[in-house]
Rosetta silent file (secondary structure, phi, psi, omega in degrees, C-alpha in Angstrom):
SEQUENCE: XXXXXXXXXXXXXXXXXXXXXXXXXXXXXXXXXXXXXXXXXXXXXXXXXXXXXXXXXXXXXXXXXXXXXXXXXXXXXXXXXXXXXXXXXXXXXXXXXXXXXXXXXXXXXXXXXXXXXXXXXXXXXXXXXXXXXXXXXXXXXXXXXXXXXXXXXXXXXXXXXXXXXXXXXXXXXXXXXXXXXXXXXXXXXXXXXXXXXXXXXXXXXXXXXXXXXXXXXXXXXXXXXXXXXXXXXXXXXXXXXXXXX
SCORE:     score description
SCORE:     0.000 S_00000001
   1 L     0.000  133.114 -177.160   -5.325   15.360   15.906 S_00000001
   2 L   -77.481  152.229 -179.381   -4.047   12.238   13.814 S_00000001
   3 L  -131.304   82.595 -177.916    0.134   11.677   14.482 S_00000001
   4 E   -79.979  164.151 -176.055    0.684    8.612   11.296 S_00000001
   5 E  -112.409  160.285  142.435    3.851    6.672   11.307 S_00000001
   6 E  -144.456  138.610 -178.336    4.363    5.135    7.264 S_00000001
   7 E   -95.707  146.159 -134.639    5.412    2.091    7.245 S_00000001
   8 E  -167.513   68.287  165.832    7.362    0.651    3.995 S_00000001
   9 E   -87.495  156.782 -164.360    7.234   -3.464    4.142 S_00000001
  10 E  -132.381  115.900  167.525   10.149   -5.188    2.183 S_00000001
  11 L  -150.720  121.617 -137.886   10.609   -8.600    1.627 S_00000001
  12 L   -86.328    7.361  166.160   13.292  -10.333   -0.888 S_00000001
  13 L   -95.879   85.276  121.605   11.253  -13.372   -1.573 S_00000001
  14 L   -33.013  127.792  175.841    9.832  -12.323   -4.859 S_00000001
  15 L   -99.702  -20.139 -160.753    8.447  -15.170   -6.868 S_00000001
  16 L  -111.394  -69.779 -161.046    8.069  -13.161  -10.234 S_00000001
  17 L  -114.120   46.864  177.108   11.298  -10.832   -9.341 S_00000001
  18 L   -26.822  137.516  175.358   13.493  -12.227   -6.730 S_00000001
  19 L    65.520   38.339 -172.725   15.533   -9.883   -4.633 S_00000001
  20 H   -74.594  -28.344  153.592   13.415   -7.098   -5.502 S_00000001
  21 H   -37.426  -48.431 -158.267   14.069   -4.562   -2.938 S_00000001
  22 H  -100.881   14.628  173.777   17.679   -4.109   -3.577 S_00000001
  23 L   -80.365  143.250 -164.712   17.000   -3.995   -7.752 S_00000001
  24 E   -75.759  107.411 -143.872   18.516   -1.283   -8.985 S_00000001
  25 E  -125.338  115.420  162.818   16.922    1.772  -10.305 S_00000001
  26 L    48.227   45.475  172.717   19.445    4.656  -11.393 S_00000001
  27 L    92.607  -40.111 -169.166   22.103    3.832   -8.915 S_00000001
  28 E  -119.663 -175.842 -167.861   20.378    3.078   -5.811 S_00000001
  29 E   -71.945  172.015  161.684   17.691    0.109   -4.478 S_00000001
  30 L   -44.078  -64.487 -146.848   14.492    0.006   -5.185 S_00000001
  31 H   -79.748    9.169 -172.843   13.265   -0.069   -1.639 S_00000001
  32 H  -116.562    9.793  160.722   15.280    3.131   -0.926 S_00000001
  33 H   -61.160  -54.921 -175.237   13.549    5.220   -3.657 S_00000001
  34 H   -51.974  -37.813 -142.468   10.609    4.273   -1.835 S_00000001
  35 H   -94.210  -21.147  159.427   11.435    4.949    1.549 S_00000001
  36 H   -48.892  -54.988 -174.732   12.349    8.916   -0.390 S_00000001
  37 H   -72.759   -1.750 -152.397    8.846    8.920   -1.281 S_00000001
  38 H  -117.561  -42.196  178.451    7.635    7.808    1.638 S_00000001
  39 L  -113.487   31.602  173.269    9.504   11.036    3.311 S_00000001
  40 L   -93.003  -13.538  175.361    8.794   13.400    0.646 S_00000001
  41 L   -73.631  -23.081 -163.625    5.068   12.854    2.231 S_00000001
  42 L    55.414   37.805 -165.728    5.923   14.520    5.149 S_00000001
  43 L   -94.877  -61.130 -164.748    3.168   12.775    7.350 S_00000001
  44 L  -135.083  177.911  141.945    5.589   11.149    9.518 S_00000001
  45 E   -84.575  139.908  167.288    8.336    9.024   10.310 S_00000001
  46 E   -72.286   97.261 -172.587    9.369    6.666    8.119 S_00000001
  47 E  -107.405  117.272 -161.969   10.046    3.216    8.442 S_00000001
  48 E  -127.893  144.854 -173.988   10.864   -0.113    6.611 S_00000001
  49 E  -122.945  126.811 -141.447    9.844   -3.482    8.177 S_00000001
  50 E  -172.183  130.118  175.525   12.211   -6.145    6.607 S_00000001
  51 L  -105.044   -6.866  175.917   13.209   -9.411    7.563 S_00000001
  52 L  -113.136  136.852 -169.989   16.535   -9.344    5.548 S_00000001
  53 H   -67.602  -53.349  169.011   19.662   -7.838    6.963 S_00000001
  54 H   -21.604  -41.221 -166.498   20.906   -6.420    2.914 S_00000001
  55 H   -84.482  -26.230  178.669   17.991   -4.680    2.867 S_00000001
  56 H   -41.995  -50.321  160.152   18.348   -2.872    6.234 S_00000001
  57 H   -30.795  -55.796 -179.968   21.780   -2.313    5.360 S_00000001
  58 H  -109.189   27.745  133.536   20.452   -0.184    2.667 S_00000001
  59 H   -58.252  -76.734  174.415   18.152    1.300    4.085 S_00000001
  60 H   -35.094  -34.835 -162.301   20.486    2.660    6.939 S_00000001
  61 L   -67.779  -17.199 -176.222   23.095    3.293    4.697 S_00000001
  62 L   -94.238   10.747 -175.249   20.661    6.609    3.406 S_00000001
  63 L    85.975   14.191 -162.450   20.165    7.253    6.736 S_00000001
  64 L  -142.786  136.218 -155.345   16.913    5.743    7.203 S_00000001
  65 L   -74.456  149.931 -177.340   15.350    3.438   10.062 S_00000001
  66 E  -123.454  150.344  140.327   14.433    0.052    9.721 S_00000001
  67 E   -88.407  141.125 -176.611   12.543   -3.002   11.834 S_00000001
  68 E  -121.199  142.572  179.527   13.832   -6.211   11.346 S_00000001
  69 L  -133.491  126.778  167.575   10.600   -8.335   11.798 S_00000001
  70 L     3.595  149.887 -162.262    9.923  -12.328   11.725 S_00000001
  71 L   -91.632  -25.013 -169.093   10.918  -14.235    8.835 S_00000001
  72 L  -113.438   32.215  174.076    6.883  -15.768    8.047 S_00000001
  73 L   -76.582  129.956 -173.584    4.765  -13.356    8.130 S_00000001
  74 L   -67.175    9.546 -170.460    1.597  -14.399    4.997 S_00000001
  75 L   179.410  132.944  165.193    1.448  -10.205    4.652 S_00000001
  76 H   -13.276  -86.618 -174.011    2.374   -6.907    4.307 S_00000001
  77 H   -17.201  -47.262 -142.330   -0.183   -6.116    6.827 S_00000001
  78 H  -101.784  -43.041  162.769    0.817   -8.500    9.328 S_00000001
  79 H   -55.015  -66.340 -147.959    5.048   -7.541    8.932 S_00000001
  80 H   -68.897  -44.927  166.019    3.791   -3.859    9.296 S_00000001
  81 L   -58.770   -9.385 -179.257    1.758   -4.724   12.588 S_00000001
  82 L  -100.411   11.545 -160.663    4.732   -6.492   14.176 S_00000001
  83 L  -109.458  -46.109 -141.416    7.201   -3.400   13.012 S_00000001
  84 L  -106.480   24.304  151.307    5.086   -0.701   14.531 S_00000001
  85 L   -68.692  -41.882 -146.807    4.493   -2.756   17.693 S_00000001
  86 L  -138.273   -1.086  172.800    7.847   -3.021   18.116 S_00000001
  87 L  -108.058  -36.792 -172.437    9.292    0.650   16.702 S_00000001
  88 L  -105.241   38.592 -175.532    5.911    2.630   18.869 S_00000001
  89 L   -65.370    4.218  155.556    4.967    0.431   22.257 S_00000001
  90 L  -111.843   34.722  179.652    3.902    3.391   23.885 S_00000001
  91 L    60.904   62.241 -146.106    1.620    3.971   21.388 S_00000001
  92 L  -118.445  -26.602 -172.531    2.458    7.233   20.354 S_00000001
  93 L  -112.296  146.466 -164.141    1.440    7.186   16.562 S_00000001
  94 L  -116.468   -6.362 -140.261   -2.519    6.446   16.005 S_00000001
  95 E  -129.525   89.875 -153.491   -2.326    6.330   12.395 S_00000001
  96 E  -118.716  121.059  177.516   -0.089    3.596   10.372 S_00000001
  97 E   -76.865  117.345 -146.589    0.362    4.277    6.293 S_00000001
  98 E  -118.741   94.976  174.674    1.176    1.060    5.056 S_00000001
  99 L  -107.480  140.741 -178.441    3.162    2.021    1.430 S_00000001
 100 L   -22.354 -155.565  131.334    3.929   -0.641   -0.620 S_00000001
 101 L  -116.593   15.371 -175.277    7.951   -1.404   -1.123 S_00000001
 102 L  -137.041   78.594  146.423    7.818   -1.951   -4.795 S_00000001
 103 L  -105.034    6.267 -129.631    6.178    1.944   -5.423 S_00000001
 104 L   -74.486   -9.349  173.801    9.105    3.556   -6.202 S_00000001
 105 L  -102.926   18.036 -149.294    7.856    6.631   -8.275 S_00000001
 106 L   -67.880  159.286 -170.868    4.370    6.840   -6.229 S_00000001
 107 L   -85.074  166.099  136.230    3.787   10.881   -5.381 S_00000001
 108 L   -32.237  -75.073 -162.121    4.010   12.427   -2.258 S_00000001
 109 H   -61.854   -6.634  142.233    0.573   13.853   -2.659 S_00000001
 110 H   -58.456  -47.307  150.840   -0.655   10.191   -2.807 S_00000001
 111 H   -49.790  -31.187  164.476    0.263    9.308   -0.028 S_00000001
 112 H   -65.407  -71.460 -162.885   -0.945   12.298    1.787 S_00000001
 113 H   -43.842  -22.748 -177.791   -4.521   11.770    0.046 S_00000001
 114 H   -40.964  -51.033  170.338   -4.520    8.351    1.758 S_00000001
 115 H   -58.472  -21.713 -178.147   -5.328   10.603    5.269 S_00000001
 116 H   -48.346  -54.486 -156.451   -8.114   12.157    3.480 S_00000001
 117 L   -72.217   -6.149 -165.238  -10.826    9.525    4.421 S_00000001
 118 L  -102.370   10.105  155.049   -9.835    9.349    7.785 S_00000001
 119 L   -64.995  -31.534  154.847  -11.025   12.418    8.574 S_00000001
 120 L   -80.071   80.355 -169.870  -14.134   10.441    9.305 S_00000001
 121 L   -43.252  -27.206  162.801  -13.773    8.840   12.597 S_00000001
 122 L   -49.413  -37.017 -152.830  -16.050    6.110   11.310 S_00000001
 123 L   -71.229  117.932 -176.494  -13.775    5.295    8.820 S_00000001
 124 L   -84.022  -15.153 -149.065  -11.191    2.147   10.072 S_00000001
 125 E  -153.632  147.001  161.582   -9.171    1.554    6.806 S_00000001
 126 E  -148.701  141.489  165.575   -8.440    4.284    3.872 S_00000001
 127 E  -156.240  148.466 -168.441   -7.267    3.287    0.335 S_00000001
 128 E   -93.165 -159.728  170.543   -6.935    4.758   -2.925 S_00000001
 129 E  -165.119  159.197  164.925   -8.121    4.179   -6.397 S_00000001
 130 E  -143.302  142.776  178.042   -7.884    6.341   -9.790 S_00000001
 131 L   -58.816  127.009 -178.184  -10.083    5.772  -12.711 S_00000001
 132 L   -69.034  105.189 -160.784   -9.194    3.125  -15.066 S_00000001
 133 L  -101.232  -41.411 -179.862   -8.079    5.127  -18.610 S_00000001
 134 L   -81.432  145.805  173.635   -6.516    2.112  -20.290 S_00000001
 135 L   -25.188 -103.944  163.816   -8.582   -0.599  -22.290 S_00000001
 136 H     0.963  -59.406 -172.089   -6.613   -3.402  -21.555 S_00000001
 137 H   -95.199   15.027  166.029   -7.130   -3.119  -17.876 S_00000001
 138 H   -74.442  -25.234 -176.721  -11.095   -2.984  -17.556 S_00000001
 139 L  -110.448    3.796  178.859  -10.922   -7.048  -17.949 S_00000001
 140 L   -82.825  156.015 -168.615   -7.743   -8.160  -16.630 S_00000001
 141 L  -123.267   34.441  172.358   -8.165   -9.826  -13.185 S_00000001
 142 L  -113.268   -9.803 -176.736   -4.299   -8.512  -12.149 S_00000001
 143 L  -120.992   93.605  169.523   -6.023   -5.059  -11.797 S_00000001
 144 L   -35.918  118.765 -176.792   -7.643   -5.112   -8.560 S_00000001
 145 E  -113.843  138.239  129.638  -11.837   -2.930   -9.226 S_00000001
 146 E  -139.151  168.954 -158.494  -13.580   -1.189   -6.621 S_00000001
 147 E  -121.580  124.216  177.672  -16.624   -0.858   -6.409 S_00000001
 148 E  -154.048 -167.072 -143.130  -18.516    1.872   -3.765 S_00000001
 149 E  -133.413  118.014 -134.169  -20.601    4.154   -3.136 S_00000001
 150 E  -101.584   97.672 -175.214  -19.593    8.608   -3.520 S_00000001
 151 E   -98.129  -31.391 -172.204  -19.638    9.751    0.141 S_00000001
 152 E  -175.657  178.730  178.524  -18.115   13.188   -0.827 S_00000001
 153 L   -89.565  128.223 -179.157  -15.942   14.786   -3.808 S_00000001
 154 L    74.295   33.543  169.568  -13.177   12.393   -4.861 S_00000001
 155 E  -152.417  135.281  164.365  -14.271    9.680   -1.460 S_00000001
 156 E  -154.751  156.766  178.747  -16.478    6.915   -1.608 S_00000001
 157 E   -76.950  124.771  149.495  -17.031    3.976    0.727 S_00000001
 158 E   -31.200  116.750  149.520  -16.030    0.728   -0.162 S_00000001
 159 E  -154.072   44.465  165.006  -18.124   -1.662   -0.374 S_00000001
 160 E   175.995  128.352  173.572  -16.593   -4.350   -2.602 S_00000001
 161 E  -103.413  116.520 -171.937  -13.154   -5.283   -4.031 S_00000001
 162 E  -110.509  138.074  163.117  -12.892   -7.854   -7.634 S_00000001
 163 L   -83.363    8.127 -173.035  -10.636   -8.794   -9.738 S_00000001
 164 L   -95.239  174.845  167.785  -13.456   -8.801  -12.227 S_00000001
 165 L   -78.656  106.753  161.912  -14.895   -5.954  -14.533 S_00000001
 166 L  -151.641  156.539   60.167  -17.185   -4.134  -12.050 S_00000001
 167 L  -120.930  155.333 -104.833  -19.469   -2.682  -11.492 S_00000001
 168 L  -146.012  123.330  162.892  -21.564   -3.990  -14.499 S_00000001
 169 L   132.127  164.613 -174.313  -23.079   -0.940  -16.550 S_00000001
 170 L   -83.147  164.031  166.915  -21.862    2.588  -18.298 S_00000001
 171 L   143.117 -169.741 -170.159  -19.961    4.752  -16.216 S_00000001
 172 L   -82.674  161.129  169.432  -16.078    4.914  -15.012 S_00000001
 173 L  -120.209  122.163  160.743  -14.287    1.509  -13.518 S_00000001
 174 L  -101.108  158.386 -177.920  -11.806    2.280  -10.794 S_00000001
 175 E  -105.282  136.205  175.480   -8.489    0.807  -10.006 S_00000001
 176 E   -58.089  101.169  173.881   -7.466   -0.390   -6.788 S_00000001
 177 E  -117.915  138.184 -179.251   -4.136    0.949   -5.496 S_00000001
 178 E   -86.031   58.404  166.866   -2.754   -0.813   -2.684 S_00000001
 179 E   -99.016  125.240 -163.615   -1.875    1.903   -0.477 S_00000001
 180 E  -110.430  151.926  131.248   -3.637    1.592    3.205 S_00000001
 181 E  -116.124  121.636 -169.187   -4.088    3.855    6.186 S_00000001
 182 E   -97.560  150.625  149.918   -4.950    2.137    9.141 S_00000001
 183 E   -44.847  167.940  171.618   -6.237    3.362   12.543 S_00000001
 184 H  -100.385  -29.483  157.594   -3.738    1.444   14.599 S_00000001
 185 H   -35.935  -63.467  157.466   -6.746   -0.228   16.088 S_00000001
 186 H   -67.127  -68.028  161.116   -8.209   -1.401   13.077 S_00000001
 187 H   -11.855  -71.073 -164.666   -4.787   -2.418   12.485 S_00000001
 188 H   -35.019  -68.828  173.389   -4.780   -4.239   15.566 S_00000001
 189 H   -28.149  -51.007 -165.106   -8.192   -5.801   14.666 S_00000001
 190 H   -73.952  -47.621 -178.355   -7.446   -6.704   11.312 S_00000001
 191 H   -63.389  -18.639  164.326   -4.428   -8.949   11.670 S_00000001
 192 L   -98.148   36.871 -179.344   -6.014  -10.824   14.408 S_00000001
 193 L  -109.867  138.366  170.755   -9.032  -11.940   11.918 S_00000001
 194 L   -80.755  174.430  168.425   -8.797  -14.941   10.345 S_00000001
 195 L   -51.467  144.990  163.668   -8.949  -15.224    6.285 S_00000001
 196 L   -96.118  164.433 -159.260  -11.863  -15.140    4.815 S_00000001
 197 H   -63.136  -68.851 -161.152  -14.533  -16.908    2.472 S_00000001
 198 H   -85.551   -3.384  170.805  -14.230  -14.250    0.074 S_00000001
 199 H   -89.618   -9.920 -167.271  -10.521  -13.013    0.625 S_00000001
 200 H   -89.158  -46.316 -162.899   -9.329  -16.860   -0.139 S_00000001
 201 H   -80.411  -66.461  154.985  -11.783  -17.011   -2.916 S_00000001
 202 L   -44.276  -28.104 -177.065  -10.076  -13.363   -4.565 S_00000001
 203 L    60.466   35.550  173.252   -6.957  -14.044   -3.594 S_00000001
 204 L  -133.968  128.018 -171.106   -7.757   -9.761   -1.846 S_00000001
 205 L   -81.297   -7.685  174.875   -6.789   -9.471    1.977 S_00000001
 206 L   -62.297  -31.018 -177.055   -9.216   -6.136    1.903 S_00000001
 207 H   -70.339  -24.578  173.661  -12.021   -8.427    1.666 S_00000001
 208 H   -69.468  -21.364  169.560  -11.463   -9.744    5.166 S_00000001
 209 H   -71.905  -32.249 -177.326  -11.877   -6.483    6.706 S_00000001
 210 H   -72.165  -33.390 -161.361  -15.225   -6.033    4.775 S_00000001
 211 L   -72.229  -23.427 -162.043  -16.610   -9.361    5.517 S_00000001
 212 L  -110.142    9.416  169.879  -15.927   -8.440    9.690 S_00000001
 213 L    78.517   12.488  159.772  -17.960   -4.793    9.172 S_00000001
 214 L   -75.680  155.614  178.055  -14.881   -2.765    9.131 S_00000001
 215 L   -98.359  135.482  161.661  -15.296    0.778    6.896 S_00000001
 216 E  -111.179   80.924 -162.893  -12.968    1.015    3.995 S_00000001
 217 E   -98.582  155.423 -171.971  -13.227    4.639    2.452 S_00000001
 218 E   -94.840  136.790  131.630  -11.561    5.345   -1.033 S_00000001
 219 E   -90.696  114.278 -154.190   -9.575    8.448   -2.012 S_00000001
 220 E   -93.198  144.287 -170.539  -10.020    8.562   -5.716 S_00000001
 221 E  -133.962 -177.603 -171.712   -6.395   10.386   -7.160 S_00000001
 222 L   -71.929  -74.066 -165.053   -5.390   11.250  -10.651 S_00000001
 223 L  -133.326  167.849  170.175   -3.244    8.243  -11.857 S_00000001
 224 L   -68.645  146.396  164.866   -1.823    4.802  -10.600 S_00000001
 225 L  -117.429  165.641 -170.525    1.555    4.363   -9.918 S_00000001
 226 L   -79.559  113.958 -169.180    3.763    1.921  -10.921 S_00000001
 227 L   -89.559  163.519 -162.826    4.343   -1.312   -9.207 S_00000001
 228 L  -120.106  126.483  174.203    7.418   -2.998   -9.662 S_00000001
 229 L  -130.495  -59.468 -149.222    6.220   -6.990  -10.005 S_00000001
 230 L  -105.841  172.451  176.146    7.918   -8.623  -13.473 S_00000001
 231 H   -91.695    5.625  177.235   11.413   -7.390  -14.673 S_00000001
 232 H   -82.984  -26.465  123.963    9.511   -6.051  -17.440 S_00000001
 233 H    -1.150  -73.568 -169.313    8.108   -3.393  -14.417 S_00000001
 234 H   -62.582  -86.847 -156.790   11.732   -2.675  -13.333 S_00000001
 235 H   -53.974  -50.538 -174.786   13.054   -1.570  -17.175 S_00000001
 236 H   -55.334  -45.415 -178.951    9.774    0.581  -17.189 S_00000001
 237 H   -51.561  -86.710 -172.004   10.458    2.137  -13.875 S_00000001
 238 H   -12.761  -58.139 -155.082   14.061    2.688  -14.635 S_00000001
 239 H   -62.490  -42.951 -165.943   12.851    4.427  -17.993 S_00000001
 240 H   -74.702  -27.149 -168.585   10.443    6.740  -16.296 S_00000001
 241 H   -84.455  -17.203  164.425   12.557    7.499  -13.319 S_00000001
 242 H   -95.648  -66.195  169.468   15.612    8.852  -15.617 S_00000001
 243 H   -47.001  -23.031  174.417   13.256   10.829  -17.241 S_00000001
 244 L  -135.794   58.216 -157.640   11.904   12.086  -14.055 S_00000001
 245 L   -57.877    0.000    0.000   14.534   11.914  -11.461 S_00000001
């Protein structure tokens, strides 16, 4: 039996959207919408790993626990392995959900499906994807393709992530969404690998797991949700999120 933790890193240096945890969506922060959705999965406990006291602050203030973790970490990944290090040290959770902190309407049942792939003990890494419906985002190189191989209905293995349009040929394009669930092992693993040829070259830290023979299985879901990057992001959120409190 799997026991996941999700883990919810937050950190307010935004280069495109400074202070972006605490922006404001329909009265409260961003990062504490998330950390709703994050326990609307019902997987676990819930946790945000944060290096700024404001955001903890509001975090707590809802009631909800935080790590305050190192000021430098180069990644999510890398904050979330120091959180859950340092919230679990007697190992108690096997399973770590890594959800963004700029998700804020992302589903429950997304989050869940994350656990799907990892019903395969092979599997080291789970992430999702949903098929790419708009034009405009088969050729843009801000919308993260992957490209695998259909292991079961609605799972396929990874076994390449692009910013380019691929796989080359008719058929569906999928979109990358960067929601992870790591083994805590694979966890372990991954953060003590250095960067890679081809994650430096992508500017995608998934490729470093691939390049070192870790499995990366897909959960393919209905639609993407919306990251919060530009402030034109944030007025969209806002819009959809009053419409769909």
């Amino acid at each position: 039996m799997s026991n996941p933790i999700v883990l919810i890193p937050a950190r307010m240096g935004s280069s495109r959207l400074p202070g972006k945890p605490l922006a404001d969506i329909g009265g409260e922060p961003m990062i504490v919408h998330v950390w709703r959705r994050g326990r609307e999965a019902d997987i676990g406990p819930v946790v945000v790993a944060t290096d700024d006291d404001r955001v903890a602050e509001a975090v707590r203030s809802v009631g909800g626990e935080v790590v305050l973790t190192r000021s430098d970490h180069p990644a999510g990944s890398d904050r979330i392995h120091e959180a859950v290090e340092r919230f679990d040290a007697e190992r108690h959770y096997d399973i770590v959900v890594n959800v963004q902190g700029d998700l804020p309407s992302i589903e429950a049942d997304a989050i869940r499906a994350a656990l799907r792939p990892l019903g395969d003990p092979a599997v080291d890494i789970a992430t999702l994807a949903a098929v790419i419906v708009r034009e405009e985002e088969r050729d843009d190189p801000n919308v993260v393709k992957v490209v695998g191989s259909p292991i079961g209905p609605g799972l396929l293995r990874a076994l390449y992530f692009t910013r380019v349009t691929a796989p080359f040929g008719p058929g569906p394009l999928l979109h990358h969404i960067g929601l992870y669930a790591y083994r805590r092992k694979a966890l372990r693993r991954f953060v003590a690998l250095r960067p890679s040829s081809l994650e430096l070259r992508e500017k995608l830290e998934q490729l470093r797991a691939l390049e070192a023979g870790m499995r990366i299985d897909v959960a393919v879901i209905d639609t993407v949700p919306l990251g919060i990057d530009t402030p034109a992001d944030l007025e969209r959120a806002r819009i959809i999120m009053a419409a769909h409190p």
